[in-house]
C-alpha beads as a LAMMPS data file, in Angstrom:
LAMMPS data file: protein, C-alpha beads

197 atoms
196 bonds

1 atom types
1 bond types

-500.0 500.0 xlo xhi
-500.0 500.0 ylo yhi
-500.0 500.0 zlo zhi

Masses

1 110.0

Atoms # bond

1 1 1 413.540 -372.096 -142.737
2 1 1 410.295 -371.851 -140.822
3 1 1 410.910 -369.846 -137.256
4 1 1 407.551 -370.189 -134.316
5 1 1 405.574 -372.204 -137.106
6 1 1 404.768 -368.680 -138.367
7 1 1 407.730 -367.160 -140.208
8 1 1 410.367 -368.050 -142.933
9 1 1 413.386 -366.716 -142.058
10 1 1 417.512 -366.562 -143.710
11 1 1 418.357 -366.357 -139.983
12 1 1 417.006 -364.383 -137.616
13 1 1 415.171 -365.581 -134.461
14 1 1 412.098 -362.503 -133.827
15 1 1 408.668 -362.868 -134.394
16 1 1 407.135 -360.228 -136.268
17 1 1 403.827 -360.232 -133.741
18 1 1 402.107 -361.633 -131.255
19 1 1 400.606 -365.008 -132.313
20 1 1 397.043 -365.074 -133.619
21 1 1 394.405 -367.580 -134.208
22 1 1 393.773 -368.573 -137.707
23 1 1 390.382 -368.336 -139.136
24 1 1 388.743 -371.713 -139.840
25 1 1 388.103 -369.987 -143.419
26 1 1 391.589 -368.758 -144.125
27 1 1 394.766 -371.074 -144.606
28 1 1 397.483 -367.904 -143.139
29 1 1 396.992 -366.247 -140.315
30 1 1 393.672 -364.188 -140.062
31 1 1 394.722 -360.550 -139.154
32 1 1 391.733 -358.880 -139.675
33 1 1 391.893 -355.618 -137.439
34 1 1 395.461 -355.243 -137.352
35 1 1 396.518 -351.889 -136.702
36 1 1 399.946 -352.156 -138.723
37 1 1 400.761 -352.675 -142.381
38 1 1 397.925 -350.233 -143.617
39 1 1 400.635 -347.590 -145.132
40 1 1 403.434 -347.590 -147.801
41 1 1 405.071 -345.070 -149.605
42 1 1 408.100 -346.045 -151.817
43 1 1 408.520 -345.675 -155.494
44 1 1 408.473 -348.903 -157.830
45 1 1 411.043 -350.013 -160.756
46 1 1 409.790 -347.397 -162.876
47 1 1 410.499 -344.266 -161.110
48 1 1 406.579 -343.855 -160.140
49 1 1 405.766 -343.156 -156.441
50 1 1 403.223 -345.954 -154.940
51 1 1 400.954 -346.352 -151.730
52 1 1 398.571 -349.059 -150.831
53 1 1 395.869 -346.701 -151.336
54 1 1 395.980 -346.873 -155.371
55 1 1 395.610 -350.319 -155.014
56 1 1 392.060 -350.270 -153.330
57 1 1 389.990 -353.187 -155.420
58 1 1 392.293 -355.140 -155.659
59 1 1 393.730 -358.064 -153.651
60 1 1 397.553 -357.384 -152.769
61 1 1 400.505 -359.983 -152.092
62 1 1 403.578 -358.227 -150.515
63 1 1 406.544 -359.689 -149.450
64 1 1 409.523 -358.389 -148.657
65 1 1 413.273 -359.542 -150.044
66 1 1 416.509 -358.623 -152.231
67 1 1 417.388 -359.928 -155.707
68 1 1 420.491 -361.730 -154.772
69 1 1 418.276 -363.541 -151.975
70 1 1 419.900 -367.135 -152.743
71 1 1 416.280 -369.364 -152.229
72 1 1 413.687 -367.783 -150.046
73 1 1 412.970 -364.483 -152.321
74 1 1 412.427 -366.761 -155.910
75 1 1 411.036 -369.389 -154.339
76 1 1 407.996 -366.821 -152.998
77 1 1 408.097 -364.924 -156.468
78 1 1 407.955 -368.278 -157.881
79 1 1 404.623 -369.251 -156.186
80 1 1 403.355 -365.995 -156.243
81 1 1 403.876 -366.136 -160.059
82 1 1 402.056 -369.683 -160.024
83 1 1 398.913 -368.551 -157.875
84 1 1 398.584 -365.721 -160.245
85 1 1 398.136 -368.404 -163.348
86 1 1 395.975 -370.300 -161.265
87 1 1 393.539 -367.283 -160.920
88 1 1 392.989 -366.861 -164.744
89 1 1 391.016 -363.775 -164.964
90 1 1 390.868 -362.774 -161.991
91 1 1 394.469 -362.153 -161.771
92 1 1 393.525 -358.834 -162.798
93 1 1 392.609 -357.839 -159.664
94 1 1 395.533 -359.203 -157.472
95 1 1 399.032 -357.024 -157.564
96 1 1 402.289 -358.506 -156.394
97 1 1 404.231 -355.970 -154.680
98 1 1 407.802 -356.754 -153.738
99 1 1 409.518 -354.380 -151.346
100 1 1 413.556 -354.392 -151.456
101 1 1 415.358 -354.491 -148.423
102 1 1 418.937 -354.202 -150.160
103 1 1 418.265 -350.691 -151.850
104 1 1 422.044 -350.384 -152.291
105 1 1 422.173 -352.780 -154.624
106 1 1 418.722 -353.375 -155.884
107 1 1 418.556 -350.606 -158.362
108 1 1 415.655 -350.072 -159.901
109 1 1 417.265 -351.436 -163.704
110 1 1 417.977 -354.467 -161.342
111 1 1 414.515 -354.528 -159.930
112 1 1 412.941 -354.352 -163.099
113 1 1 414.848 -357.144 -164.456
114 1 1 413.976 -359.221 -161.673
115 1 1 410.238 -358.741 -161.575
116 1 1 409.617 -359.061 -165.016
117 1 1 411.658 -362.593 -165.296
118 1 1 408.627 -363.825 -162.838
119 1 1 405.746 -362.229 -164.352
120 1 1 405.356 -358.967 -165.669
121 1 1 402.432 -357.357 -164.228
122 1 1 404.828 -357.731 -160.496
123 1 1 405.613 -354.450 -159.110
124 1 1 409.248 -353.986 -157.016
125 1 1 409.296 -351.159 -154.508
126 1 1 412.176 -349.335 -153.492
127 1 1 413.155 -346.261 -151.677
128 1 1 416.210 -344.779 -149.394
129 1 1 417.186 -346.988 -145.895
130 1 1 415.193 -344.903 -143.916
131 1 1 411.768 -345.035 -145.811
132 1 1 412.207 -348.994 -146.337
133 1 1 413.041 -348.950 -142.479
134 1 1 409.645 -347.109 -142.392
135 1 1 407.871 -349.728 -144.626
136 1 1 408.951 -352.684 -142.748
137 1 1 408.637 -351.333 -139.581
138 1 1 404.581 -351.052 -140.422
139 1 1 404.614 -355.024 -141.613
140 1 1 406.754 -356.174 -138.625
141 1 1 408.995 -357.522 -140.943
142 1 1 412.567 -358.318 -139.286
143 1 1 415.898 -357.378 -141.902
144 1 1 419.471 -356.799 -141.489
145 1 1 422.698 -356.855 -143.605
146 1 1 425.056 -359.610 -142.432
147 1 1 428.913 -359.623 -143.958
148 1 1 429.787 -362.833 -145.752
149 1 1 433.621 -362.167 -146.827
150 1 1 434.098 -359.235 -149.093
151 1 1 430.036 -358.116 -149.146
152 1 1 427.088 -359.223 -147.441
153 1 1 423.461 -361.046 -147.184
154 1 1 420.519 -359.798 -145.784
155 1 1 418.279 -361.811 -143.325
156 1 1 415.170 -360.875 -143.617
157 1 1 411.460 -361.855 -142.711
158 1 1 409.686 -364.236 -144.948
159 1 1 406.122 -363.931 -145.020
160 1 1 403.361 -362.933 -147.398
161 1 1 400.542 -360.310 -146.723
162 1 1 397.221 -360.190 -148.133
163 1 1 395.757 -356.607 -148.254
164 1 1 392.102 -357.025 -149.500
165 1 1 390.552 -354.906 -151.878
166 1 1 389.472 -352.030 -149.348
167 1 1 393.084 -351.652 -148.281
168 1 1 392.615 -353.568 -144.890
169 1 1 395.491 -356.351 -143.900
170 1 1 394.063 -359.541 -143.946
171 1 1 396.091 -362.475 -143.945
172 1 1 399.584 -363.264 -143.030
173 1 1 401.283 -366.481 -145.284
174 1 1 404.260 -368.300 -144.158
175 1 1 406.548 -369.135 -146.816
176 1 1 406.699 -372.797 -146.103
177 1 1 402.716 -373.074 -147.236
178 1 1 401.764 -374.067 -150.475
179 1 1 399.896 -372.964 -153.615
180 1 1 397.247 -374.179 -153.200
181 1 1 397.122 -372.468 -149.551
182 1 1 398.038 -368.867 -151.444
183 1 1 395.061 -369.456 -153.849
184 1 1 392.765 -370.149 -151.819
185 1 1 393.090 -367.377 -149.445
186 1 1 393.668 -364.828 -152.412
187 1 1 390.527 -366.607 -154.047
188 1 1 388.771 -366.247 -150.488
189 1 1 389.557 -362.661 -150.527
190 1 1 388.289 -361.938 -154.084
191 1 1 385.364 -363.818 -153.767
192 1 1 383.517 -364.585 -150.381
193 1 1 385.700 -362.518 -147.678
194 1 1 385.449 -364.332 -144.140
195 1 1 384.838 -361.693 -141.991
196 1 1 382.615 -358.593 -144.314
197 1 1 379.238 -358.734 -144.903

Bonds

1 1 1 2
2 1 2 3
3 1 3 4
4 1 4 5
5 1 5 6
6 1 6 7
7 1 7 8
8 1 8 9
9 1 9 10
10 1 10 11
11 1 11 12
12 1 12 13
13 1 13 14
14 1 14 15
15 1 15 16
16 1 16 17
17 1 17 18
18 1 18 19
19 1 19 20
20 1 20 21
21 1 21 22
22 1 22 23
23 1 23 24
24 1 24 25
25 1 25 26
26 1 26 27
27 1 27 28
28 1 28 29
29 1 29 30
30 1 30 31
31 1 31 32
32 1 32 33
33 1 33 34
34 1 34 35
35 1 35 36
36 1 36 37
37 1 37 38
38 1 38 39
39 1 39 40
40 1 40 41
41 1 41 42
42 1 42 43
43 1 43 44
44 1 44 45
45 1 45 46
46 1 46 47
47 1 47 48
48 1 48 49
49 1 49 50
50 1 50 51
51 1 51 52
52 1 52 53
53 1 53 54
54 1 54 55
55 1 55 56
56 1 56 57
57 1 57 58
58 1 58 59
59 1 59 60
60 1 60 61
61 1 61 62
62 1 62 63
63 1 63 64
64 1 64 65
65 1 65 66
66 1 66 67
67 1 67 68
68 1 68 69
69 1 69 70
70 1 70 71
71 1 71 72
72 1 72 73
73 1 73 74
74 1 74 75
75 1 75 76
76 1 76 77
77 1 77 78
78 1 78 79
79 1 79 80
80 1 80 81
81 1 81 82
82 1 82 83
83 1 83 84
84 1 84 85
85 1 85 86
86 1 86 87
87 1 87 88
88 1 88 89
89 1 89 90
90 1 90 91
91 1 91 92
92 1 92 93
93 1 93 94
94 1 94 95
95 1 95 96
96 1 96 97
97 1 97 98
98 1 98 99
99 1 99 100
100 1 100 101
101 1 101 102
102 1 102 103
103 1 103 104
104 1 104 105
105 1 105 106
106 1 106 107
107 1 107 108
108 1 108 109
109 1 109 110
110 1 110 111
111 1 111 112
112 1 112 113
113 1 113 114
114 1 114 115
115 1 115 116
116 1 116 117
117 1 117 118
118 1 118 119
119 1 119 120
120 1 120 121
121 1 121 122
122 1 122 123
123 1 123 124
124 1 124 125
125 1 125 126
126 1 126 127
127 1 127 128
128 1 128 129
129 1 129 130
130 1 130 131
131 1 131 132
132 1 132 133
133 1 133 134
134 1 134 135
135 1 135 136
136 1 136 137
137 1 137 138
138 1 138 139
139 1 139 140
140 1 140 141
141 1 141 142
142 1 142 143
143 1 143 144
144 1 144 145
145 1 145 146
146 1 146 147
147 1 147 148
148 1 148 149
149 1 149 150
150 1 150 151
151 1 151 152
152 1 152 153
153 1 153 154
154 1 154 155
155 1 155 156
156 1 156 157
157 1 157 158
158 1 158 159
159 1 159 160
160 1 160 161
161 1 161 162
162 1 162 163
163 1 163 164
164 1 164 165
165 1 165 166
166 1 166 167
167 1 167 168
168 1 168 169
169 1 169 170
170 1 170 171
171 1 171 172
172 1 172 173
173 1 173 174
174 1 174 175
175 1 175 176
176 1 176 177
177 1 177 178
178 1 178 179
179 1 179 180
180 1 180 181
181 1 181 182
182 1 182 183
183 1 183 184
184 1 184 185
185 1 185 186
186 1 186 187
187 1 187 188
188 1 188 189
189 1 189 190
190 1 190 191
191 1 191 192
192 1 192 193
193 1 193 194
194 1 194 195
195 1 195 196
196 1 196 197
């Protein structure tokens, strides 16, 4: 569900940040500037550590979710998948990243399963509580385990950054926009970035 016209959410009622005024360019919200989501450190489904810094030149999506997300967490893998064939060659220079926020059960053998079943070039991130705490602190991003009988969900934020290709945050997505709006802000971002010379 969409929460503020800004964020997808499996329940909770925050906003991740004050409100900000799209660029006419971009579709998502323009956050060009920000002084938050700039630094990650958690290890992907492979074992290897990974920051945002390795990823300079090239455009990143990141979202946030768990496997056994019901709707919200395929549906955006989904899409991302689909914007990345839409890209053609120059998906090679866009990385997926998909941050866990159920590390107790999103091992990384579950993780890699996962990923790979929506494209295989996706990386899943992972870490203890504390250092995804740490990670989604720095996006804003909103999650907390809820008991449903004998286990629990996790609600959890539901939007989409776009790091560009220097490492800067650019663009927040909500999850109710489309394709086409992912595309063209990735494409943007590739290819004539609103606000660099």
């Amino acid at each position: 569900m969409a929460l503020g016209g800004l964020l997808g959410l499996s329940g909770c009622d925050r906003l991740p940040f004050p409100s900000a005024t799209p660029a006419a360019s971009f579709r998502g919200i323009d956050i060009t500037g920000a002084p938050y989501a700039r630094t990650l450190n958690l290890t992907d489904q492979h074992g290897q550590p990974r920051t945002l810094a390795e990823f300079e030149g090239r455009v990143v999506m990141l979202f946030f979710g768990f496997v056994q997300c019901p709707d919200v967490c395929p549906t955006a893998l989904a899409r991302a998948s689909e914007v990345m064939q839409r890209l053609g060659d120059d998906a090679q220079r866009v990385q997926l990243l998909f941050v866990t926020v159920d590390p107790e059960r999103d091992t990384p053998d579950v993780l890699r399963e996962y990923v790979a079943a929506f494209d295989p070039t996706f990386l899943a991130l992972t870490g203890s509580l504390e250092e995804i705490r740490t990670a989604a602190s720095e996006f804003k991003v909103y999650f907390r385990q809820v008991p449903t009988g004998g286990s629990y969900t996790v609600d959890h934020s539901a939007m989409t950054y776009l790091i560009d290709a220097r490492g800067e945050p650019r663009v927040v997505l909500r999850h109710e926009q489309s394709v086409d709006d992912y595309a063209h802000d990735v494409r943007l971002l590739l290819h004539n970035d609103p606000g660099r010379a």
